[in-house]
PyMOL Python script that loads the backbone (N, CA, C, O; Angstrom):
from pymol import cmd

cmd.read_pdbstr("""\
ATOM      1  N   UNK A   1      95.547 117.349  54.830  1.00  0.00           N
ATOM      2  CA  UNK A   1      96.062 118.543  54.201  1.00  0.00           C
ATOM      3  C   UNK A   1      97.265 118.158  53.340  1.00  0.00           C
ATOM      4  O   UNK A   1      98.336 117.870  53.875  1.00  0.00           O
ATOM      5  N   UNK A   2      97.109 118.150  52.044  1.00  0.00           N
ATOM      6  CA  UNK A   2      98.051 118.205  51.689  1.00  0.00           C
ATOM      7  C   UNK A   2      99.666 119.053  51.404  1.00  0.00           C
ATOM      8  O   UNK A   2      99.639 120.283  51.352  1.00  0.00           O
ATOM      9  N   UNK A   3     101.013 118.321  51.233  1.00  0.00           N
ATOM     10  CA  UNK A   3     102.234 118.882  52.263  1.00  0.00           C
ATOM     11  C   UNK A   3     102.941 120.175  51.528  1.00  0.00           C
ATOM     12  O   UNK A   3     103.987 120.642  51.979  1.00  0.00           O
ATOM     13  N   UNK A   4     102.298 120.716  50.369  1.00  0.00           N
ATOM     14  CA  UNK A   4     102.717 121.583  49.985  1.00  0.00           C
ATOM     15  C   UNK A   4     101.546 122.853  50.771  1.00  0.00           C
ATOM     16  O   UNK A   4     102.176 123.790  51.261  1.00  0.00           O
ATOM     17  N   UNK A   5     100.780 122.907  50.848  1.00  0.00           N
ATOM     18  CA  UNK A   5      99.299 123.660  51.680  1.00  0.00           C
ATOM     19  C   UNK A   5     100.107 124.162  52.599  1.00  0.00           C
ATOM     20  O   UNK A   5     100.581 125.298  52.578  1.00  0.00           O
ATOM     21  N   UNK A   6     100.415 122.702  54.051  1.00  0.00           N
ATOM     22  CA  UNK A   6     100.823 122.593  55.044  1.00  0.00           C
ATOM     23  C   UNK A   6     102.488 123.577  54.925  1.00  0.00           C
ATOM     24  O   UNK A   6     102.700 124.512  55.698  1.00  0.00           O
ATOM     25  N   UNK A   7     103.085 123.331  54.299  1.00  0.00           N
ATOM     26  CA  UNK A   7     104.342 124.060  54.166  1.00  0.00           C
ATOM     27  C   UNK A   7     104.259 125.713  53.976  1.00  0.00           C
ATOM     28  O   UNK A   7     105.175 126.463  54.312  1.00  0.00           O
ATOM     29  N   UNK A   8     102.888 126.192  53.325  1.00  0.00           N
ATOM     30  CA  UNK A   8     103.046 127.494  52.854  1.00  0.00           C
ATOM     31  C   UNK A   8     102.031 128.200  54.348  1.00  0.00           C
ATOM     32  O   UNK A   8     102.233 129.292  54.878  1.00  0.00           O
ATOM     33  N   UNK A   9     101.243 127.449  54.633  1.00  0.00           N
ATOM     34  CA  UNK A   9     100.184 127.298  55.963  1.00  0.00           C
ATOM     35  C   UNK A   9     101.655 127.788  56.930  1.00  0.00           C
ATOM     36  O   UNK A   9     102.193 128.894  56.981  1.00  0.00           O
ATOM     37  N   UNK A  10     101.946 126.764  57.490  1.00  0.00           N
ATOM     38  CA  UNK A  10     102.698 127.129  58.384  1.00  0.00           C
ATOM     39  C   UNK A  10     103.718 127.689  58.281  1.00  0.00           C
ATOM     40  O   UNK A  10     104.451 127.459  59.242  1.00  0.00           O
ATOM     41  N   UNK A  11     104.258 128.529  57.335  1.00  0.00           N
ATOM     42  CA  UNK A  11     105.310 129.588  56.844  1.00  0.00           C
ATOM     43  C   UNK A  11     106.597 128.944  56.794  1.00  0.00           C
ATOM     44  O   UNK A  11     107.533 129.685  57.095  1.00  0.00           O
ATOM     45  N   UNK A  12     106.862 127.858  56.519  1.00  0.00           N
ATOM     46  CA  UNK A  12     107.684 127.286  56.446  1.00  0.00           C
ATOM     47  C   UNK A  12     108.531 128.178  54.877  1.00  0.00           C
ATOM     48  O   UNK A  12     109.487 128.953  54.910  1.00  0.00           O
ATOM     49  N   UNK A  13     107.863 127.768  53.834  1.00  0.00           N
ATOM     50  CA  UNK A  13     108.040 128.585  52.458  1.00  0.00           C
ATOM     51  C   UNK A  13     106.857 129.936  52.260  1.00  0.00           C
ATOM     52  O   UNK A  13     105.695 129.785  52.637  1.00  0.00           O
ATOM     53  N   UNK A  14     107.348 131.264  51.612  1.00  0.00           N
ATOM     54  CA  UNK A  14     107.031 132.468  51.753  1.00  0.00           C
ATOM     55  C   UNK A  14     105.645 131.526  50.302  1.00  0.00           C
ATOM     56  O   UNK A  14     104.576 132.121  50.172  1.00  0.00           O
ATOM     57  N   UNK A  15     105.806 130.501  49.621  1.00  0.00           N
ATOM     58  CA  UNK A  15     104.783 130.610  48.538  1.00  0.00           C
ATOM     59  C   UNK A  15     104.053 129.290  47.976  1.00  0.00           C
ATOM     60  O   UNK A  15     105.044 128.585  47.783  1.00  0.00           O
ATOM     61  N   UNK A  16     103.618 128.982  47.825  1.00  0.00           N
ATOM     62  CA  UNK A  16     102.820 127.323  47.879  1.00  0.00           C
ATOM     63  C   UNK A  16     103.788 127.185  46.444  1.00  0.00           C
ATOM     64  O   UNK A  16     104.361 126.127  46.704  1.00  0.00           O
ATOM     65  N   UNK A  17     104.255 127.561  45.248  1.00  0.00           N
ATOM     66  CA  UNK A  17     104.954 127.436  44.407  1.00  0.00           C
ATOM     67  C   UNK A  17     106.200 127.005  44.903  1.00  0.00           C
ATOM     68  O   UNK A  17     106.812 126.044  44.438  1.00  0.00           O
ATOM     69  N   UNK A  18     106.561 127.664  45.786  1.00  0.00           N
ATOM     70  CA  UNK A  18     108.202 127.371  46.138  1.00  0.00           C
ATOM     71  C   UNK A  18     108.792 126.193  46.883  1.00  0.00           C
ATOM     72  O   UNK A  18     109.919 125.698  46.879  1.00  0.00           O
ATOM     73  N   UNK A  19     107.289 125.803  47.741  1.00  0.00           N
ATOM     74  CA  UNK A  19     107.395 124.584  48.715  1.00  0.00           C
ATOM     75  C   UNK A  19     107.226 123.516  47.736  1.00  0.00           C
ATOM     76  O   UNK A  19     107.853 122.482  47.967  1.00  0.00           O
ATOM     77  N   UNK A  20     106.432 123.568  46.589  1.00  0.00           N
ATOM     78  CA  UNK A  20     106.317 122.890  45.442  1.00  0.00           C
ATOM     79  C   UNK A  20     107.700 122.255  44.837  1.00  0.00           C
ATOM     80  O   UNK A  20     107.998 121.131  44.435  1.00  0.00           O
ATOM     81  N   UNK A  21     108.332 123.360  44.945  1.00  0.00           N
ATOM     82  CA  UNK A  21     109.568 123.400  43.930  1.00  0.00           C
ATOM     83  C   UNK A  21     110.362 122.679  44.847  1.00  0.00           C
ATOM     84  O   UNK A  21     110.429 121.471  44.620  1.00  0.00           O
ATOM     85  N   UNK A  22     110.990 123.116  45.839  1.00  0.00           N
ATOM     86  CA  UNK A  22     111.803 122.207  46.704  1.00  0.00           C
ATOM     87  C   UNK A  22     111.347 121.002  47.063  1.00  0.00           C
ATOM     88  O   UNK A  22     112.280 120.331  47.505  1.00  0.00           O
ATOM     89  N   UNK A  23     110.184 120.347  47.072  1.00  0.00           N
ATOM     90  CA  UNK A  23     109.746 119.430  46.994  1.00  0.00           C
ATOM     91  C   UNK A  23     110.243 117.802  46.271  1.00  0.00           C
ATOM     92  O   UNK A  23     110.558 116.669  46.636  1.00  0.00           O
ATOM     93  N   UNK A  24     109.970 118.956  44.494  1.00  0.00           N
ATOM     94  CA  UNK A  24     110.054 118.449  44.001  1.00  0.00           C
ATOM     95  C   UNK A  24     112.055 118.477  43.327  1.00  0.00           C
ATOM     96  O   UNK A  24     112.436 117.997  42.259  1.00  0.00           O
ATOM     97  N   UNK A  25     112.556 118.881  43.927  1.00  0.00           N
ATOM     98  CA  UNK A  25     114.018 119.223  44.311  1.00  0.00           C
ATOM     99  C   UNK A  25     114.625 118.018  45.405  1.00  0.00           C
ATOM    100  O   UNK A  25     115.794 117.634  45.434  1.00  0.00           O
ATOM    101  N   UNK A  26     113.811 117.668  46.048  1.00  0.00           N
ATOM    102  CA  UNK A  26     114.384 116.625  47.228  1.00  0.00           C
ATOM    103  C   UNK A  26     114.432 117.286  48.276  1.00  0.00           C
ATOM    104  O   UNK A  26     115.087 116.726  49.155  1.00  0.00           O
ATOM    105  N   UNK A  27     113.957 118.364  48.581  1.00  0.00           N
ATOM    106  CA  UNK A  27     114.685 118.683  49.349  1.00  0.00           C
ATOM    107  C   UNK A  27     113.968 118.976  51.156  1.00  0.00           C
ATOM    108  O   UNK A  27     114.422 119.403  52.217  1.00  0.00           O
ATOM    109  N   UNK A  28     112.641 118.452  50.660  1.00  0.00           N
ATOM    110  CA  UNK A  28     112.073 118.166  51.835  1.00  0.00           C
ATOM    111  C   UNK A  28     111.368 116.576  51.620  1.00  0.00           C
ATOM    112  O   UNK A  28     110.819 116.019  50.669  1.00  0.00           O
ATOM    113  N   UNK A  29     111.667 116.215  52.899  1.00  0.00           N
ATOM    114  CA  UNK A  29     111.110 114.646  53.261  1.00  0.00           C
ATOM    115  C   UNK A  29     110.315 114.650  54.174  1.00  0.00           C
ATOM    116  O   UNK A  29     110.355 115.526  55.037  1.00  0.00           O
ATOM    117  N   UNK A  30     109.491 113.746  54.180  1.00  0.00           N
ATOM    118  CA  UNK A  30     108.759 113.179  54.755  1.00  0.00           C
ATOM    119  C   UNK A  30     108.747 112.194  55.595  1.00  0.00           C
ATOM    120  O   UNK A  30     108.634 111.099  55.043  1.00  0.00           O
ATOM    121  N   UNK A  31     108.815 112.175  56.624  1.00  0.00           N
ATOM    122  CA  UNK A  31     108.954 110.798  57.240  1.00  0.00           C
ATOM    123  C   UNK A  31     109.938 110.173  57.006  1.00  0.00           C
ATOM    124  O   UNK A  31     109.710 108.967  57.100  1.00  0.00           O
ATOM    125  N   UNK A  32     111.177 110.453  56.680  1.00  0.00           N
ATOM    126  CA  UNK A  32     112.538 110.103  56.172  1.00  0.00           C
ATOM    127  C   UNK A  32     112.246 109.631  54.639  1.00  0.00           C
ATOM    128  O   UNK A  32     112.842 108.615  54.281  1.00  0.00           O
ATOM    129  N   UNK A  33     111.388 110.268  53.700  1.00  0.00           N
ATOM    130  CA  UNK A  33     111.513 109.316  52.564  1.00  0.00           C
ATOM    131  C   UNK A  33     111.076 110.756  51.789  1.00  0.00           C
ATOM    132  O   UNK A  33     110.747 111.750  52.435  1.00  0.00           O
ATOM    133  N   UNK A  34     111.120 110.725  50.331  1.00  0.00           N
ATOM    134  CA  UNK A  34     110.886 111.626  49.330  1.00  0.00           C
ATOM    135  C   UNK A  34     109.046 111.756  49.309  1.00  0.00           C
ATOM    136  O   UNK A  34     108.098 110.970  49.342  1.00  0.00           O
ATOM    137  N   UNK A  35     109.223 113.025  49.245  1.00  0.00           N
ATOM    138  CA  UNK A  35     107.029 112.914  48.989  1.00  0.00           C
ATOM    139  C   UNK A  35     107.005 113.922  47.665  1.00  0.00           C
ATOM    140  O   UNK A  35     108.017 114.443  47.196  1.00  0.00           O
ATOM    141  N   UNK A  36     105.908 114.063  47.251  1.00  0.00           N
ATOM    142  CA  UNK A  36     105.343 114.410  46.767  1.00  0.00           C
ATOM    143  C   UNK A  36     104.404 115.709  47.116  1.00  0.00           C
ATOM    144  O   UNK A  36     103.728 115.621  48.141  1.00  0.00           O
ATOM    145  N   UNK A  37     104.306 117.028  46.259  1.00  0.00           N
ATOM    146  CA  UNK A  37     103.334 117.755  46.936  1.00  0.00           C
ATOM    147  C   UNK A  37     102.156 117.804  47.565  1.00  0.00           C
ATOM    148  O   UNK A  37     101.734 118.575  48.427  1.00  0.00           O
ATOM    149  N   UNK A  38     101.396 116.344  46.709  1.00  0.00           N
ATOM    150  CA  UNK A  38      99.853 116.258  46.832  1.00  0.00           C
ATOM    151  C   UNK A  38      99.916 115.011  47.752  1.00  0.00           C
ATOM    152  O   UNK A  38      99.115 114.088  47.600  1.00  0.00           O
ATOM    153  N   UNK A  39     100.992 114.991  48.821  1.00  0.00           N
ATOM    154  CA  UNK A  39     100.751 113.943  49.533  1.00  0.00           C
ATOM    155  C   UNK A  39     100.240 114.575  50.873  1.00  0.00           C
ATOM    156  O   UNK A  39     100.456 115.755  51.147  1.00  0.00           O
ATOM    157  N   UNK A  40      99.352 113.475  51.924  1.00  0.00           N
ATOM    158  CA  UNK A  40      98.599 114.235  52.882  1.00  0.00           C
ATOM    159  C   UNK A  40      99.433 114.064  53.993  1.00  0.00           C
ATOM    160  O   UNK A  40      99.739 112.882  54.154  1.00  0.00           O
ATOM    161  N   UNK A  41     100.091 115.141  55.135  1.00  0.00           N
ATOM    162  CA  UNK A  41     100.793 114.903  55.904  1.00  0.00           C
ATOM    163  C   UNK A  41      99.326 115.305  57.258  1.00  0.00           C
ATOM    164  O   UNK A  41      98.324 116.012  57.147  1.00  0.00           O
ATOM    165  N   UNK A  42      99.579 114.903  57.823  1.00  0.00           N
ATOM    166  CA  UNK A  42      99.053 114.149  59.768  1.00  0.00           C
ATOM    167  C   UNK A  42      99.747 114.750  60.855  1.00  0.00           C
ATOM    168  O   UNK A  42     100.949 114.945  60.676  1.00  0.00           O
ATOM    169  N   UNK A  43      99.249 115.082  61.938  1.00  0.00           N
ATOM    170  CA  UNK A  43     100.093 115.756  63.407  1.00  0.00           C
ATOM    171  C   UNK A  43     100.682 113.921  63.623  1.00  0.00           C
ATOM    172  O   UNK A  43     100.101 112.868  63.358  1.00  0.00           O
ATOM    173  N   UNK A  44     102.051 114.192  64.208  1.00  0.00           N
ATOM    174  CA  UNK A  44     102.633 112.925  64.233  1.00  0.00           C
ATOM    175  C   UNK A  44     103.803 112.986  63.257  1.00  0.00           C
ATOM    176  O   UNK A  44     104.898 112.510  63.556  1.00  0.00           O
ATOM    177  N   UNK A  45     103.527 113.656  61.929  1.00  0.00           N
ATOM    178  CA  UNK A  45     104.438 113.239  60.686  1.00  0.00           C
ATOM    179  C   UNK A  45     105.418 114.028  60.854  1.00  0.00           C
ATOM    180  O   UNK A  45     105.170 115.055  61.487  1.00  0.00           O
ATOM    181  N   UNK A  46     106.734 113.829  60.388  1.00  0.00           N
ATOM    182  CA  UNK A  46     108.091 114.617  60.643  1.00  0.00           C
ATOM    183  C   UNK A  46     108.129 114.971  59.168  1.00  0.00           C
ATOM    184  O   UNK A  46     107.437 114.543  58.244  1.00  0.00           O
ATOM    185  N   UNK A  47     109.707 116.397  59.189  1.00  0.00           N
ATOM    186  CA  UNK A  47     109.168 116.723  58.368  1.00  0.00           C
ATOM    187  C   UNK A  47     111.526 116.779  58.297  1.00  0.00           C
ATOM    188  O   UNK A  47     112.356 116.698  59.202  1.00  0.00           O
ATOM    189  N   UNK A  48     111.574 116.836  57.776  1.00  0.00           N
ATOM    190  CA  UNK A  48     113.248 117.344  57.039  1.00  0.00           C
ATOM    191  C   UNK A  48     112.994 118.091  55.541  1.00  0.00           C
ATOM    192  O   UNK A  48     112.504 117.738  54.469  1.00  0.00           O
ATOM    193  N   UNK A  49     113.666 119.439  56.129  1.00  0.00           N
ATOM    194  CA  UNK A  49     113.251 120.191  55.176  1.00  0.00           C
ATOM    195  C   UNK A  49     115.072 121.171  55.091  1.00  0.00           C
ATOM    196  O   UNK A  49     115.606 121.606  56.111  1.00  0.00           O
ATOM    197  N   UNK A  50     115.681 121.308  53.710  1.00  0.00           N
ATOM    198  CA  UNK A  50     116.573 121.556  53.431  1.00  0.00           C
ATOM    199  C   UNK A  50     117.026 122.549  53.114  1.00  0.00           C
ATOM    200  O   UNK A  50     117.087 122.599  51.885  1.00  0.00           O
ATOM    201  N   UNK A  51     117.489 123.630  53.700  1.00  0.00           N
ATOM    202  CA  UNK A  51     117.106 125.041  53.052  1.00  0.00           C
ATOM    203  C   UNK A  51     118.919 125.379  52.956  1.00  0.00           C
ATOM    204  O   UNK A  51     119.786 124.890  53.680  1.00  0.00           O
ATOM    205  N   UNK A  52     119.125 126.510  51.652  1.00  0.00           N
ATOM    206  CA  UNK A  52     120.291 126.878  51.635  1.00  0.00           C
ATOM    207  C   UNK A  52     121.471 127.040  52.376  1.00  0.00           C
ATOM    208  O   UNK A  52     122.601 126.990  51.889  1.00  0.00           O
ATOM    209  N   UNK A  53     121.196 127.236  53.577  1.00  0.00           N
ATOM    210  CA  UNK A  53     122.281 127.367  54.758  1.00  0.00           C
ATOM    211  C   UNK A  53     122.382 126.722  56.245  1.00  0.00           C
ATOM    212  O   UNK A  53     123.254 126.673  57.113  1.00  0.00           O
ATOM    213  N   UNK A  54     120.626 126.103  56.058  1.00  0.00           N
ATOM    214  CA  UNK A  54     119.662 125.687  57.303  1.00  0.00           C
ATOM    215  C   UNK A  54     118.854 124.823  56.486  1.00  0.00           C
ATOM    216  O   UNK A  54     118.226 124.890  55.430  1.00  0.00           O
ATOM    217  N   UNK A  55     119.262 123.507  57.901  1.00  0.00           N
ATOM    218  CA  UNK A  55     118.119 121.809  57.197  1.00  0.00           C
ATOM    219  C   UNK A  55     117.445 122.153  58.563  1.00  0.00           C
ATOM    220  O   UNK A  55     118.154 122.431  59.530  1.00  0.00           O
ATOM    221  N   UNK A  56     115.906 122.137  58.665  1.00  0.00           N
ATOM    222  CA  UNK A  56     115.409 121.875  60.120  1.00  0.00           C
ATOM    223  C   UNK A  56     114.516 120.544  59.936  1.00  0.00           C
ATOM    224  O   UNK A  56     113.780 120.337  58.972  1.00  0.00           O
ATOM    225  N   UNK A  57     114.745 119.534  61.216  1.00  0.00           N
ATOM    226  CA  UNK A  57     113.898 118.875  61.222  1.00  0.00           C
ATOM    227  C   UNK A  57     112.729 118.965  61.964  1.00  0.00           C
ATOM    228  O   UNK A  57     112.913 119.009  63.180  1.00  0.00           O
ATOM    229  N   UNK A  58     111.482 119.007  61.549  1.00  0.00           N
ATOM    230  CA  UNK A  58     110.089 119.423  62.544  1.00  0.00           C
ATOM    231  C   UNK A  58     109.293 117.810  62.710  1.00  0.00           C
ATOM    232  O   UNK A  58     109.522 116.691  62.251  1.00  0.00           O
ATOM    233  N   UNK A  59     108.459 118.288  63.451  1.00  0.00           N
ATOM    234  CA  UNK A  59     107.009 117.275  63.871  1.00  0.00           C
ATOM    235  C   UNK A  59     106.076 118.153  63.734  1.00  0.00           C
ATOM    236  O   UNK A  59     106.033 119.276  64.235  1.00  0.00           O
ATOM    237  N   UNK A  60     105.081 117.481  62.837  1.00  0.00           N
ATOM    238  CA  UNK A  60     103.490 118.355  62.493  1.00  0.00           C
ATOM    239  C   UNK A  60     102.813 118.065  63.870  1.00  0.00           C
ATOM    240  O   UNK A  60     102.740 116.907  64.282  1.00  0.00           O
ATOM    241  N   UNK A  61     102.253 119.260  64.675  1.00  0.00           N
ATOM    242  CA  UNK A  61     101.465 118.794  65.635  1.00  0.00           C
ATOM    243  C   UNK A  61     100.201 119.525  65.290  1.00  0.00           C
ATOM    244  O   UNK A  61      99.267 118.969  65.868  1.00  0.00           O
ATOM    245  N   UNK A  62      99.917 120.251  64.786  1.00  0.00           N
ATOM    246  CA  UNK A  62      98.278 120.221  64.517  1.00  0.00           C
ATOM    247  C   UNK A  62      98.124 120.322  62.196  1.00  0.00           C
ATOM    248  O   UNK A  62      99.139 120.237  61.505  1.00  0.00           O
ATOM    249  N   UNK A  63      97.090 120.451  61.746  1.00  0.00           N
ATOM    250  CA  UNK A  63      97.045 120.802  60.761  1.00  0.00           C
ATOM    251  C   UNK A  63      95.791 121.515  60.414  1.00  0.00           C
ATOM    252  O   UNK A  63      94.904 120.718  60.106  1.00  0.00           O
ATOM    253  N   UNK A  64      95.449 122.701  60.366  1.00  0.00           N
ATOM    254  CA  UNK A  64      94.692 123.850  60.299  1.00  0.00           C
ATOM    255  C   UNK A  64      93.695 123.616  59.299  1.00  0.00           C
ATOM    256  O   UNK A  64      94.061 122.820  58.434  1.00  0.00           O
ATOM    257  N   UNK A  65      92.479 124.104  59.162  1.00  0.00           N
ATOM    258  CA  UNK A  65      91.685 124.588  58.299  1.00  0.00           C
ATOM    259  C   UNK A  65      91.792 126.120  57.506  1.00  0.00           C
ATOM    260  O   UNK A  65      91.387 127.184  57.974  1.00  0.00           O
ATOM    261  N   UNK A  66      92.315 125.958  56.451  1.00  0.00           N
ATOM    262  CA  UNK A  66      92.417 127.339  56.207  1.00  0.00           C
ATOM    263  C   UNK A  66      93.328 128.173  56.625  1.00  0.00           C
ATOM    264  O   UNK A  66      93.871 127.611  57.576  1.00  0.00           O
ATOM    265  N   UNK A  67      93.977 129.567  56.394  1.00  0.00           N
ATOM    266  CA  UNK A  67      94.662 130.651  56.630  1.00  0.00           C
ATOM    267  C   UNK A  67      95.292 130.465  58.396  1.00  0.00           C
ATOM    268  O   UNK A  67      94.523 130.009  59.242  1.00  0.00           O
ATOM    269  N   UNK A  68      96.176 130.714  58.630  1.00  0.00           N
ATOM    270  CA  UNK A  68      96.358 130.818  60.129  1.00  0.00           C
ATOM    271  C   UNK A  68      97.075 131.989  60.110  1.00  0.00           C
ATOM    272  O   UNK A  68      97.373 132.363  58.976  1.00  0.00           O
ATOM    273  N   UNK A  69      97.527 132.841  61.226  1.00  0.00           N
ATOM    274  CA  UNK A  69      98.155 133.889  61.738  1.00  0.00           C
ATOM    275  C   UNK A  69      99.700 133.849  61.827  1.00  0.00           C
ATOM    276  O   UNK A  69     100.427 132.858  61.885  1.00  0.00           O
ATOM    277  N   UNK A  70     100.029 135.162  61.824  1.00  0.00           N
ATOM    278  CA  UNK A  70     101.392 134.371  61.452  1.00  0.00           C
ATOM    279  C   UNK A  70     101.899 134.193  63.250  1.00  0.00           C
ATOM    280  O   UNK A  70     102.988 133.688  63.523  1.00  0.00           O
ATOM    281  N   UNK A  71     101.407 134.443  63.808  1.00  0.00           N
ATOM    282  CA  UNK A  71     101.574 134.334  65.619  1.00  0.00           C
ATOM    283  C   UNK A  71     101.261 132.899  65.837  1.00  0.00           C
ATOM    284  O   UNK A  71     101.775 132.316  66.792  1.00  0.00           O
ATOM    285  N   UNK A  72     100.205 132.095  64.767  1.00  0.00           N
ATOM    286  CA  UNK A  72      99.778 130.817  65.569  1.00  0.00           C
ATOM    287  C   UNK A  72     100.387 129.829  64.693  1.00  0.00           C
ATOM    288  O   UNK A  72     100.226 128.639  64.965  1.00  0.00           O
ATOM    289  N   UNK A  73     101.214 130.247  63.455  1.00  0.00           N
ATOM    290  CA  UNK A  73     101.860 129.556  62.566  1.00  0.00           C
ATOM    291  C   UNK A  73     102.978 128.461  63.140  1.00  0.00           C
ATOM    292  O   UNK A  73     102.822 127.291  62.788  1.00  0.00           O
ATOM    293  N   UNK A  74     104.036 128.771  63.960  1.00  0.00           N
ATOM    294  CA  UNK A  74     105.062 128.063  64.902  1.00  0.00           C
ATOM    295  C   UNK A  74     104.148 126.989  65.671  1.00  0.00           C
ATOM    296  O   UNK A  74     104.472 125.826  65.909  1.00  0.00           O
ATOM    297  N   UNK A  75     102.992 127.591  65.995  1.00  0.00           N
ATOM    298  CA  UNK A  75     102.689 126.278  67.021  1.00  0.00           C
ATOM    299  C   UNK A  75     101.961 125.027  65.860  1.00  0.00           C
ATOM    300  O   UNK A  75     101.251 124.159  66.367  1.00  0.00           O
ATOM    301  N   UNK A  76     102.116 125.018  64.827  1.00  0.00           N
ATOM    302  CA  UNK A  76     101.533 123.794  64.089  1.00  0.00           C
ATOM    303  C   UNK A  76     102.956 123.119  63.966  1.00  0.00           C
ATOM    304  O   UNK A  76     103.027 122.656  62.828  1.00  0.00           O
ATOM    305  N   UNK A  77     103.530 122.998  64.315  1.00  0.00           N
ATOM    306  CA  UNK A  77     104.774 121.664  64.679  1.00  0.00           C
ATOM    307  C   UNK A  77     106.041 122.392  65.605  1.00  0.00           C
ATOM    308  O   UNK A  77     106.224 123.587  65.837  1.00  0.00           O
ATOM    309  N   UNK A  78     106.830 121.204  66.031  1.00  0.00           N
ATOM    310  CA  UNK A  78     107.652 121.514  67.159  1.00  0.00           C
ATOM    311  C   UNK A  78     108.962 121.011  66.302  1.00  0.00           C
ATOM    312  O   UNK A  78     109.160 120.063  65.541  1.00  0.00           O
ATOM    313  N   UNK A  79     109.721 122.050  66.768  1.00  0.00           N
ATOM    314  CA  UNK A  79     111.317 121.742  66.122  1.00  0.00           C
ATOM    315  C   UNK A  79     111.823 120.579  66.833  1.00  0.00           C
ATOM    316  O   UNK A  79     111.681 120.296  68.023  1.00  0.00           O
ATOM    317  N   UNK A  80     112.268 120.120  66.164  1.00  0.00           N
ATOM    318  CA  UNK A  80     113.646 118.999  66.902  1.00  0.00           C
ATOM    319  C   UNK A  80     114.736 119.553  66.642  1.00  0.00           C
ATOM    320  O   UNK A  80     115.387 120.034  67.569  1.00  0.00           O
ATOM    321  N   UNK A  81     115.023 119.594  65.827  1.00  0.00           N
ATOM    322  CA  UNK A  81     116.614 119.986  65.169  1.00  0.00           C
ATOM    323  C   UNK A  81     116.848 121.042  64.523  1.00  0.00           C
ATOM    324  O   UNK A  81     116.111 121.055  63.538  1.00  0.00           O
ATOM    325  N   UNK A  82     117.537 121.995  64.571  1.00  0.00           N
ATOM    326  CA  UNK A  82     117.907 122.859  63.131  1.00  0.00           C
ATOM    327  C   UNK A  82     119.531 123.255  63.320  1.00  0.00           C
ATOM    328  O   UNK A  82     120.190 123.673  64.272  1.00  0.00           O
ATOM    329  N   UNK A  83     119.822 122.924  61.989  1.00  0.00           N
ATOM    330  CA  UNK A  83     121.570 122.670  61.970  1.00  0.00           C
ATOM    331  C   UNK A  83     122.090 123.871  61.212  1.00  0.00           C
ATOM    332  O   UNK A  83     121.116 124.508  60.812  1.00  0.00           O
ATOM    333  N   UNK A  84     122.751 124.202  61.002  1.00  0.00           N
ATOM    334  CA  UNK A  84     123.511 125.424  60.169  1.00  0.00           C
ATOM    335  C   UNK A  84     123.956 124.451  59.133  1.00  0.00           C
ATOM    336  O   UNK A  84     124.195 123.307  59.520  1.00  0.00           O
ATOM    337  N   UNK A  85     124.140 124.811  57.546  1.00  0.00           N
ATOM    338  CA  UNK A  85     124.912 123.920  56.690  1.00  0.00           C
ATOM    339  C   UNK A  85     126.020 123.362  56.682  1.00  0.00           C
ATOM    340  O   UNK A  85     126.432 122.357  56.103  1.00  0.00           O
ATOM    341  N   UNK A  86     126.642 124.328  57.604  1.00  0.00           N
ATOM    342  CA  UNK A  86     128.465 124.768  57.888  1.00  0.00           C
ATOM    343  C   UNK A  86     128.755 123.446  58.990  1.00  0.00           C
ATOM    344  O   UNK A  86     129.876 122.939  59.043  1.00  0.00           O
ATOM    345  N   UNK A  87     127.439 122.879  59.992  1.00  0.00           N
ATOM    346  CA  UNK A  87     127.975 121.903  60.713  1.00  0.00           C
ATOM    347  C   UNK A  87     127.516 120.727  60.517  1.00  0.00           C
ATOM    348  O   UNK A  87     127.711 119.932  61.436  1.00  0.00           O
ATOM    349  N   UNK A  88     126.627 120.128  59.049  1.00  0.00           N
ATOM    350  CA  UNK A  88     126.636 118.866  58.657  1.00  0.00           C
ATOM    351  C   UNK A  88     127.954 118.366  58.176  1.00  0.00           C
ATOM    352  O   UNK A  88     128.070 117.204  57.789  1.00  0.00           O
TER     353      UNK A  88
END
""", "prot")
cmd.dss("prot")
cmd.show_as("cartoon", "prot")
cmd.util.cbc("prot")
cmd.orient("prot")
């Protein structure tokens, strides 16, 4: 699945455009390194993702076929971390 799909899939970003955009912003990584939208992320792959006030770091644990719910959306990866901006 590729990691812009996966980002709008699991509600991470409200729009496959926007996960695009921050993407291509830096502002989500991959595996500790810069990706690309059309790159394919895997259950296993971590994810650092940078958001205005809030960086969370996740682990992909499943990756869906298609549409998911927004109830079964959380369980396609497990948080590790999520920091407030105010305490990096």
């Amino acid at each position: 699945m590729r990691l812009d799909v996966y980002l709008k899939t699991a509600r991470l970003f409200s729009r496959r455009t926007e996960a695009q955009r921050q993407i291509g912003l830096g502002q989500v990584l991959l595996n500790g390194a810069p990706a690309k939208p059309a790159h394919a992320v895997a259950p296993g792959d971590r994810l650092l993702i940078r958001y205005l006030r809030l960086e969370l770091e996740l682990e992909i644990t499943a990756t869906p076929r298609g549409n998911v719910s927004k109830a079964v959306a959380p369980g396609l990866y497990r948080l590790i971390r999520r920091t407030p901006k105010d305490e990096l």
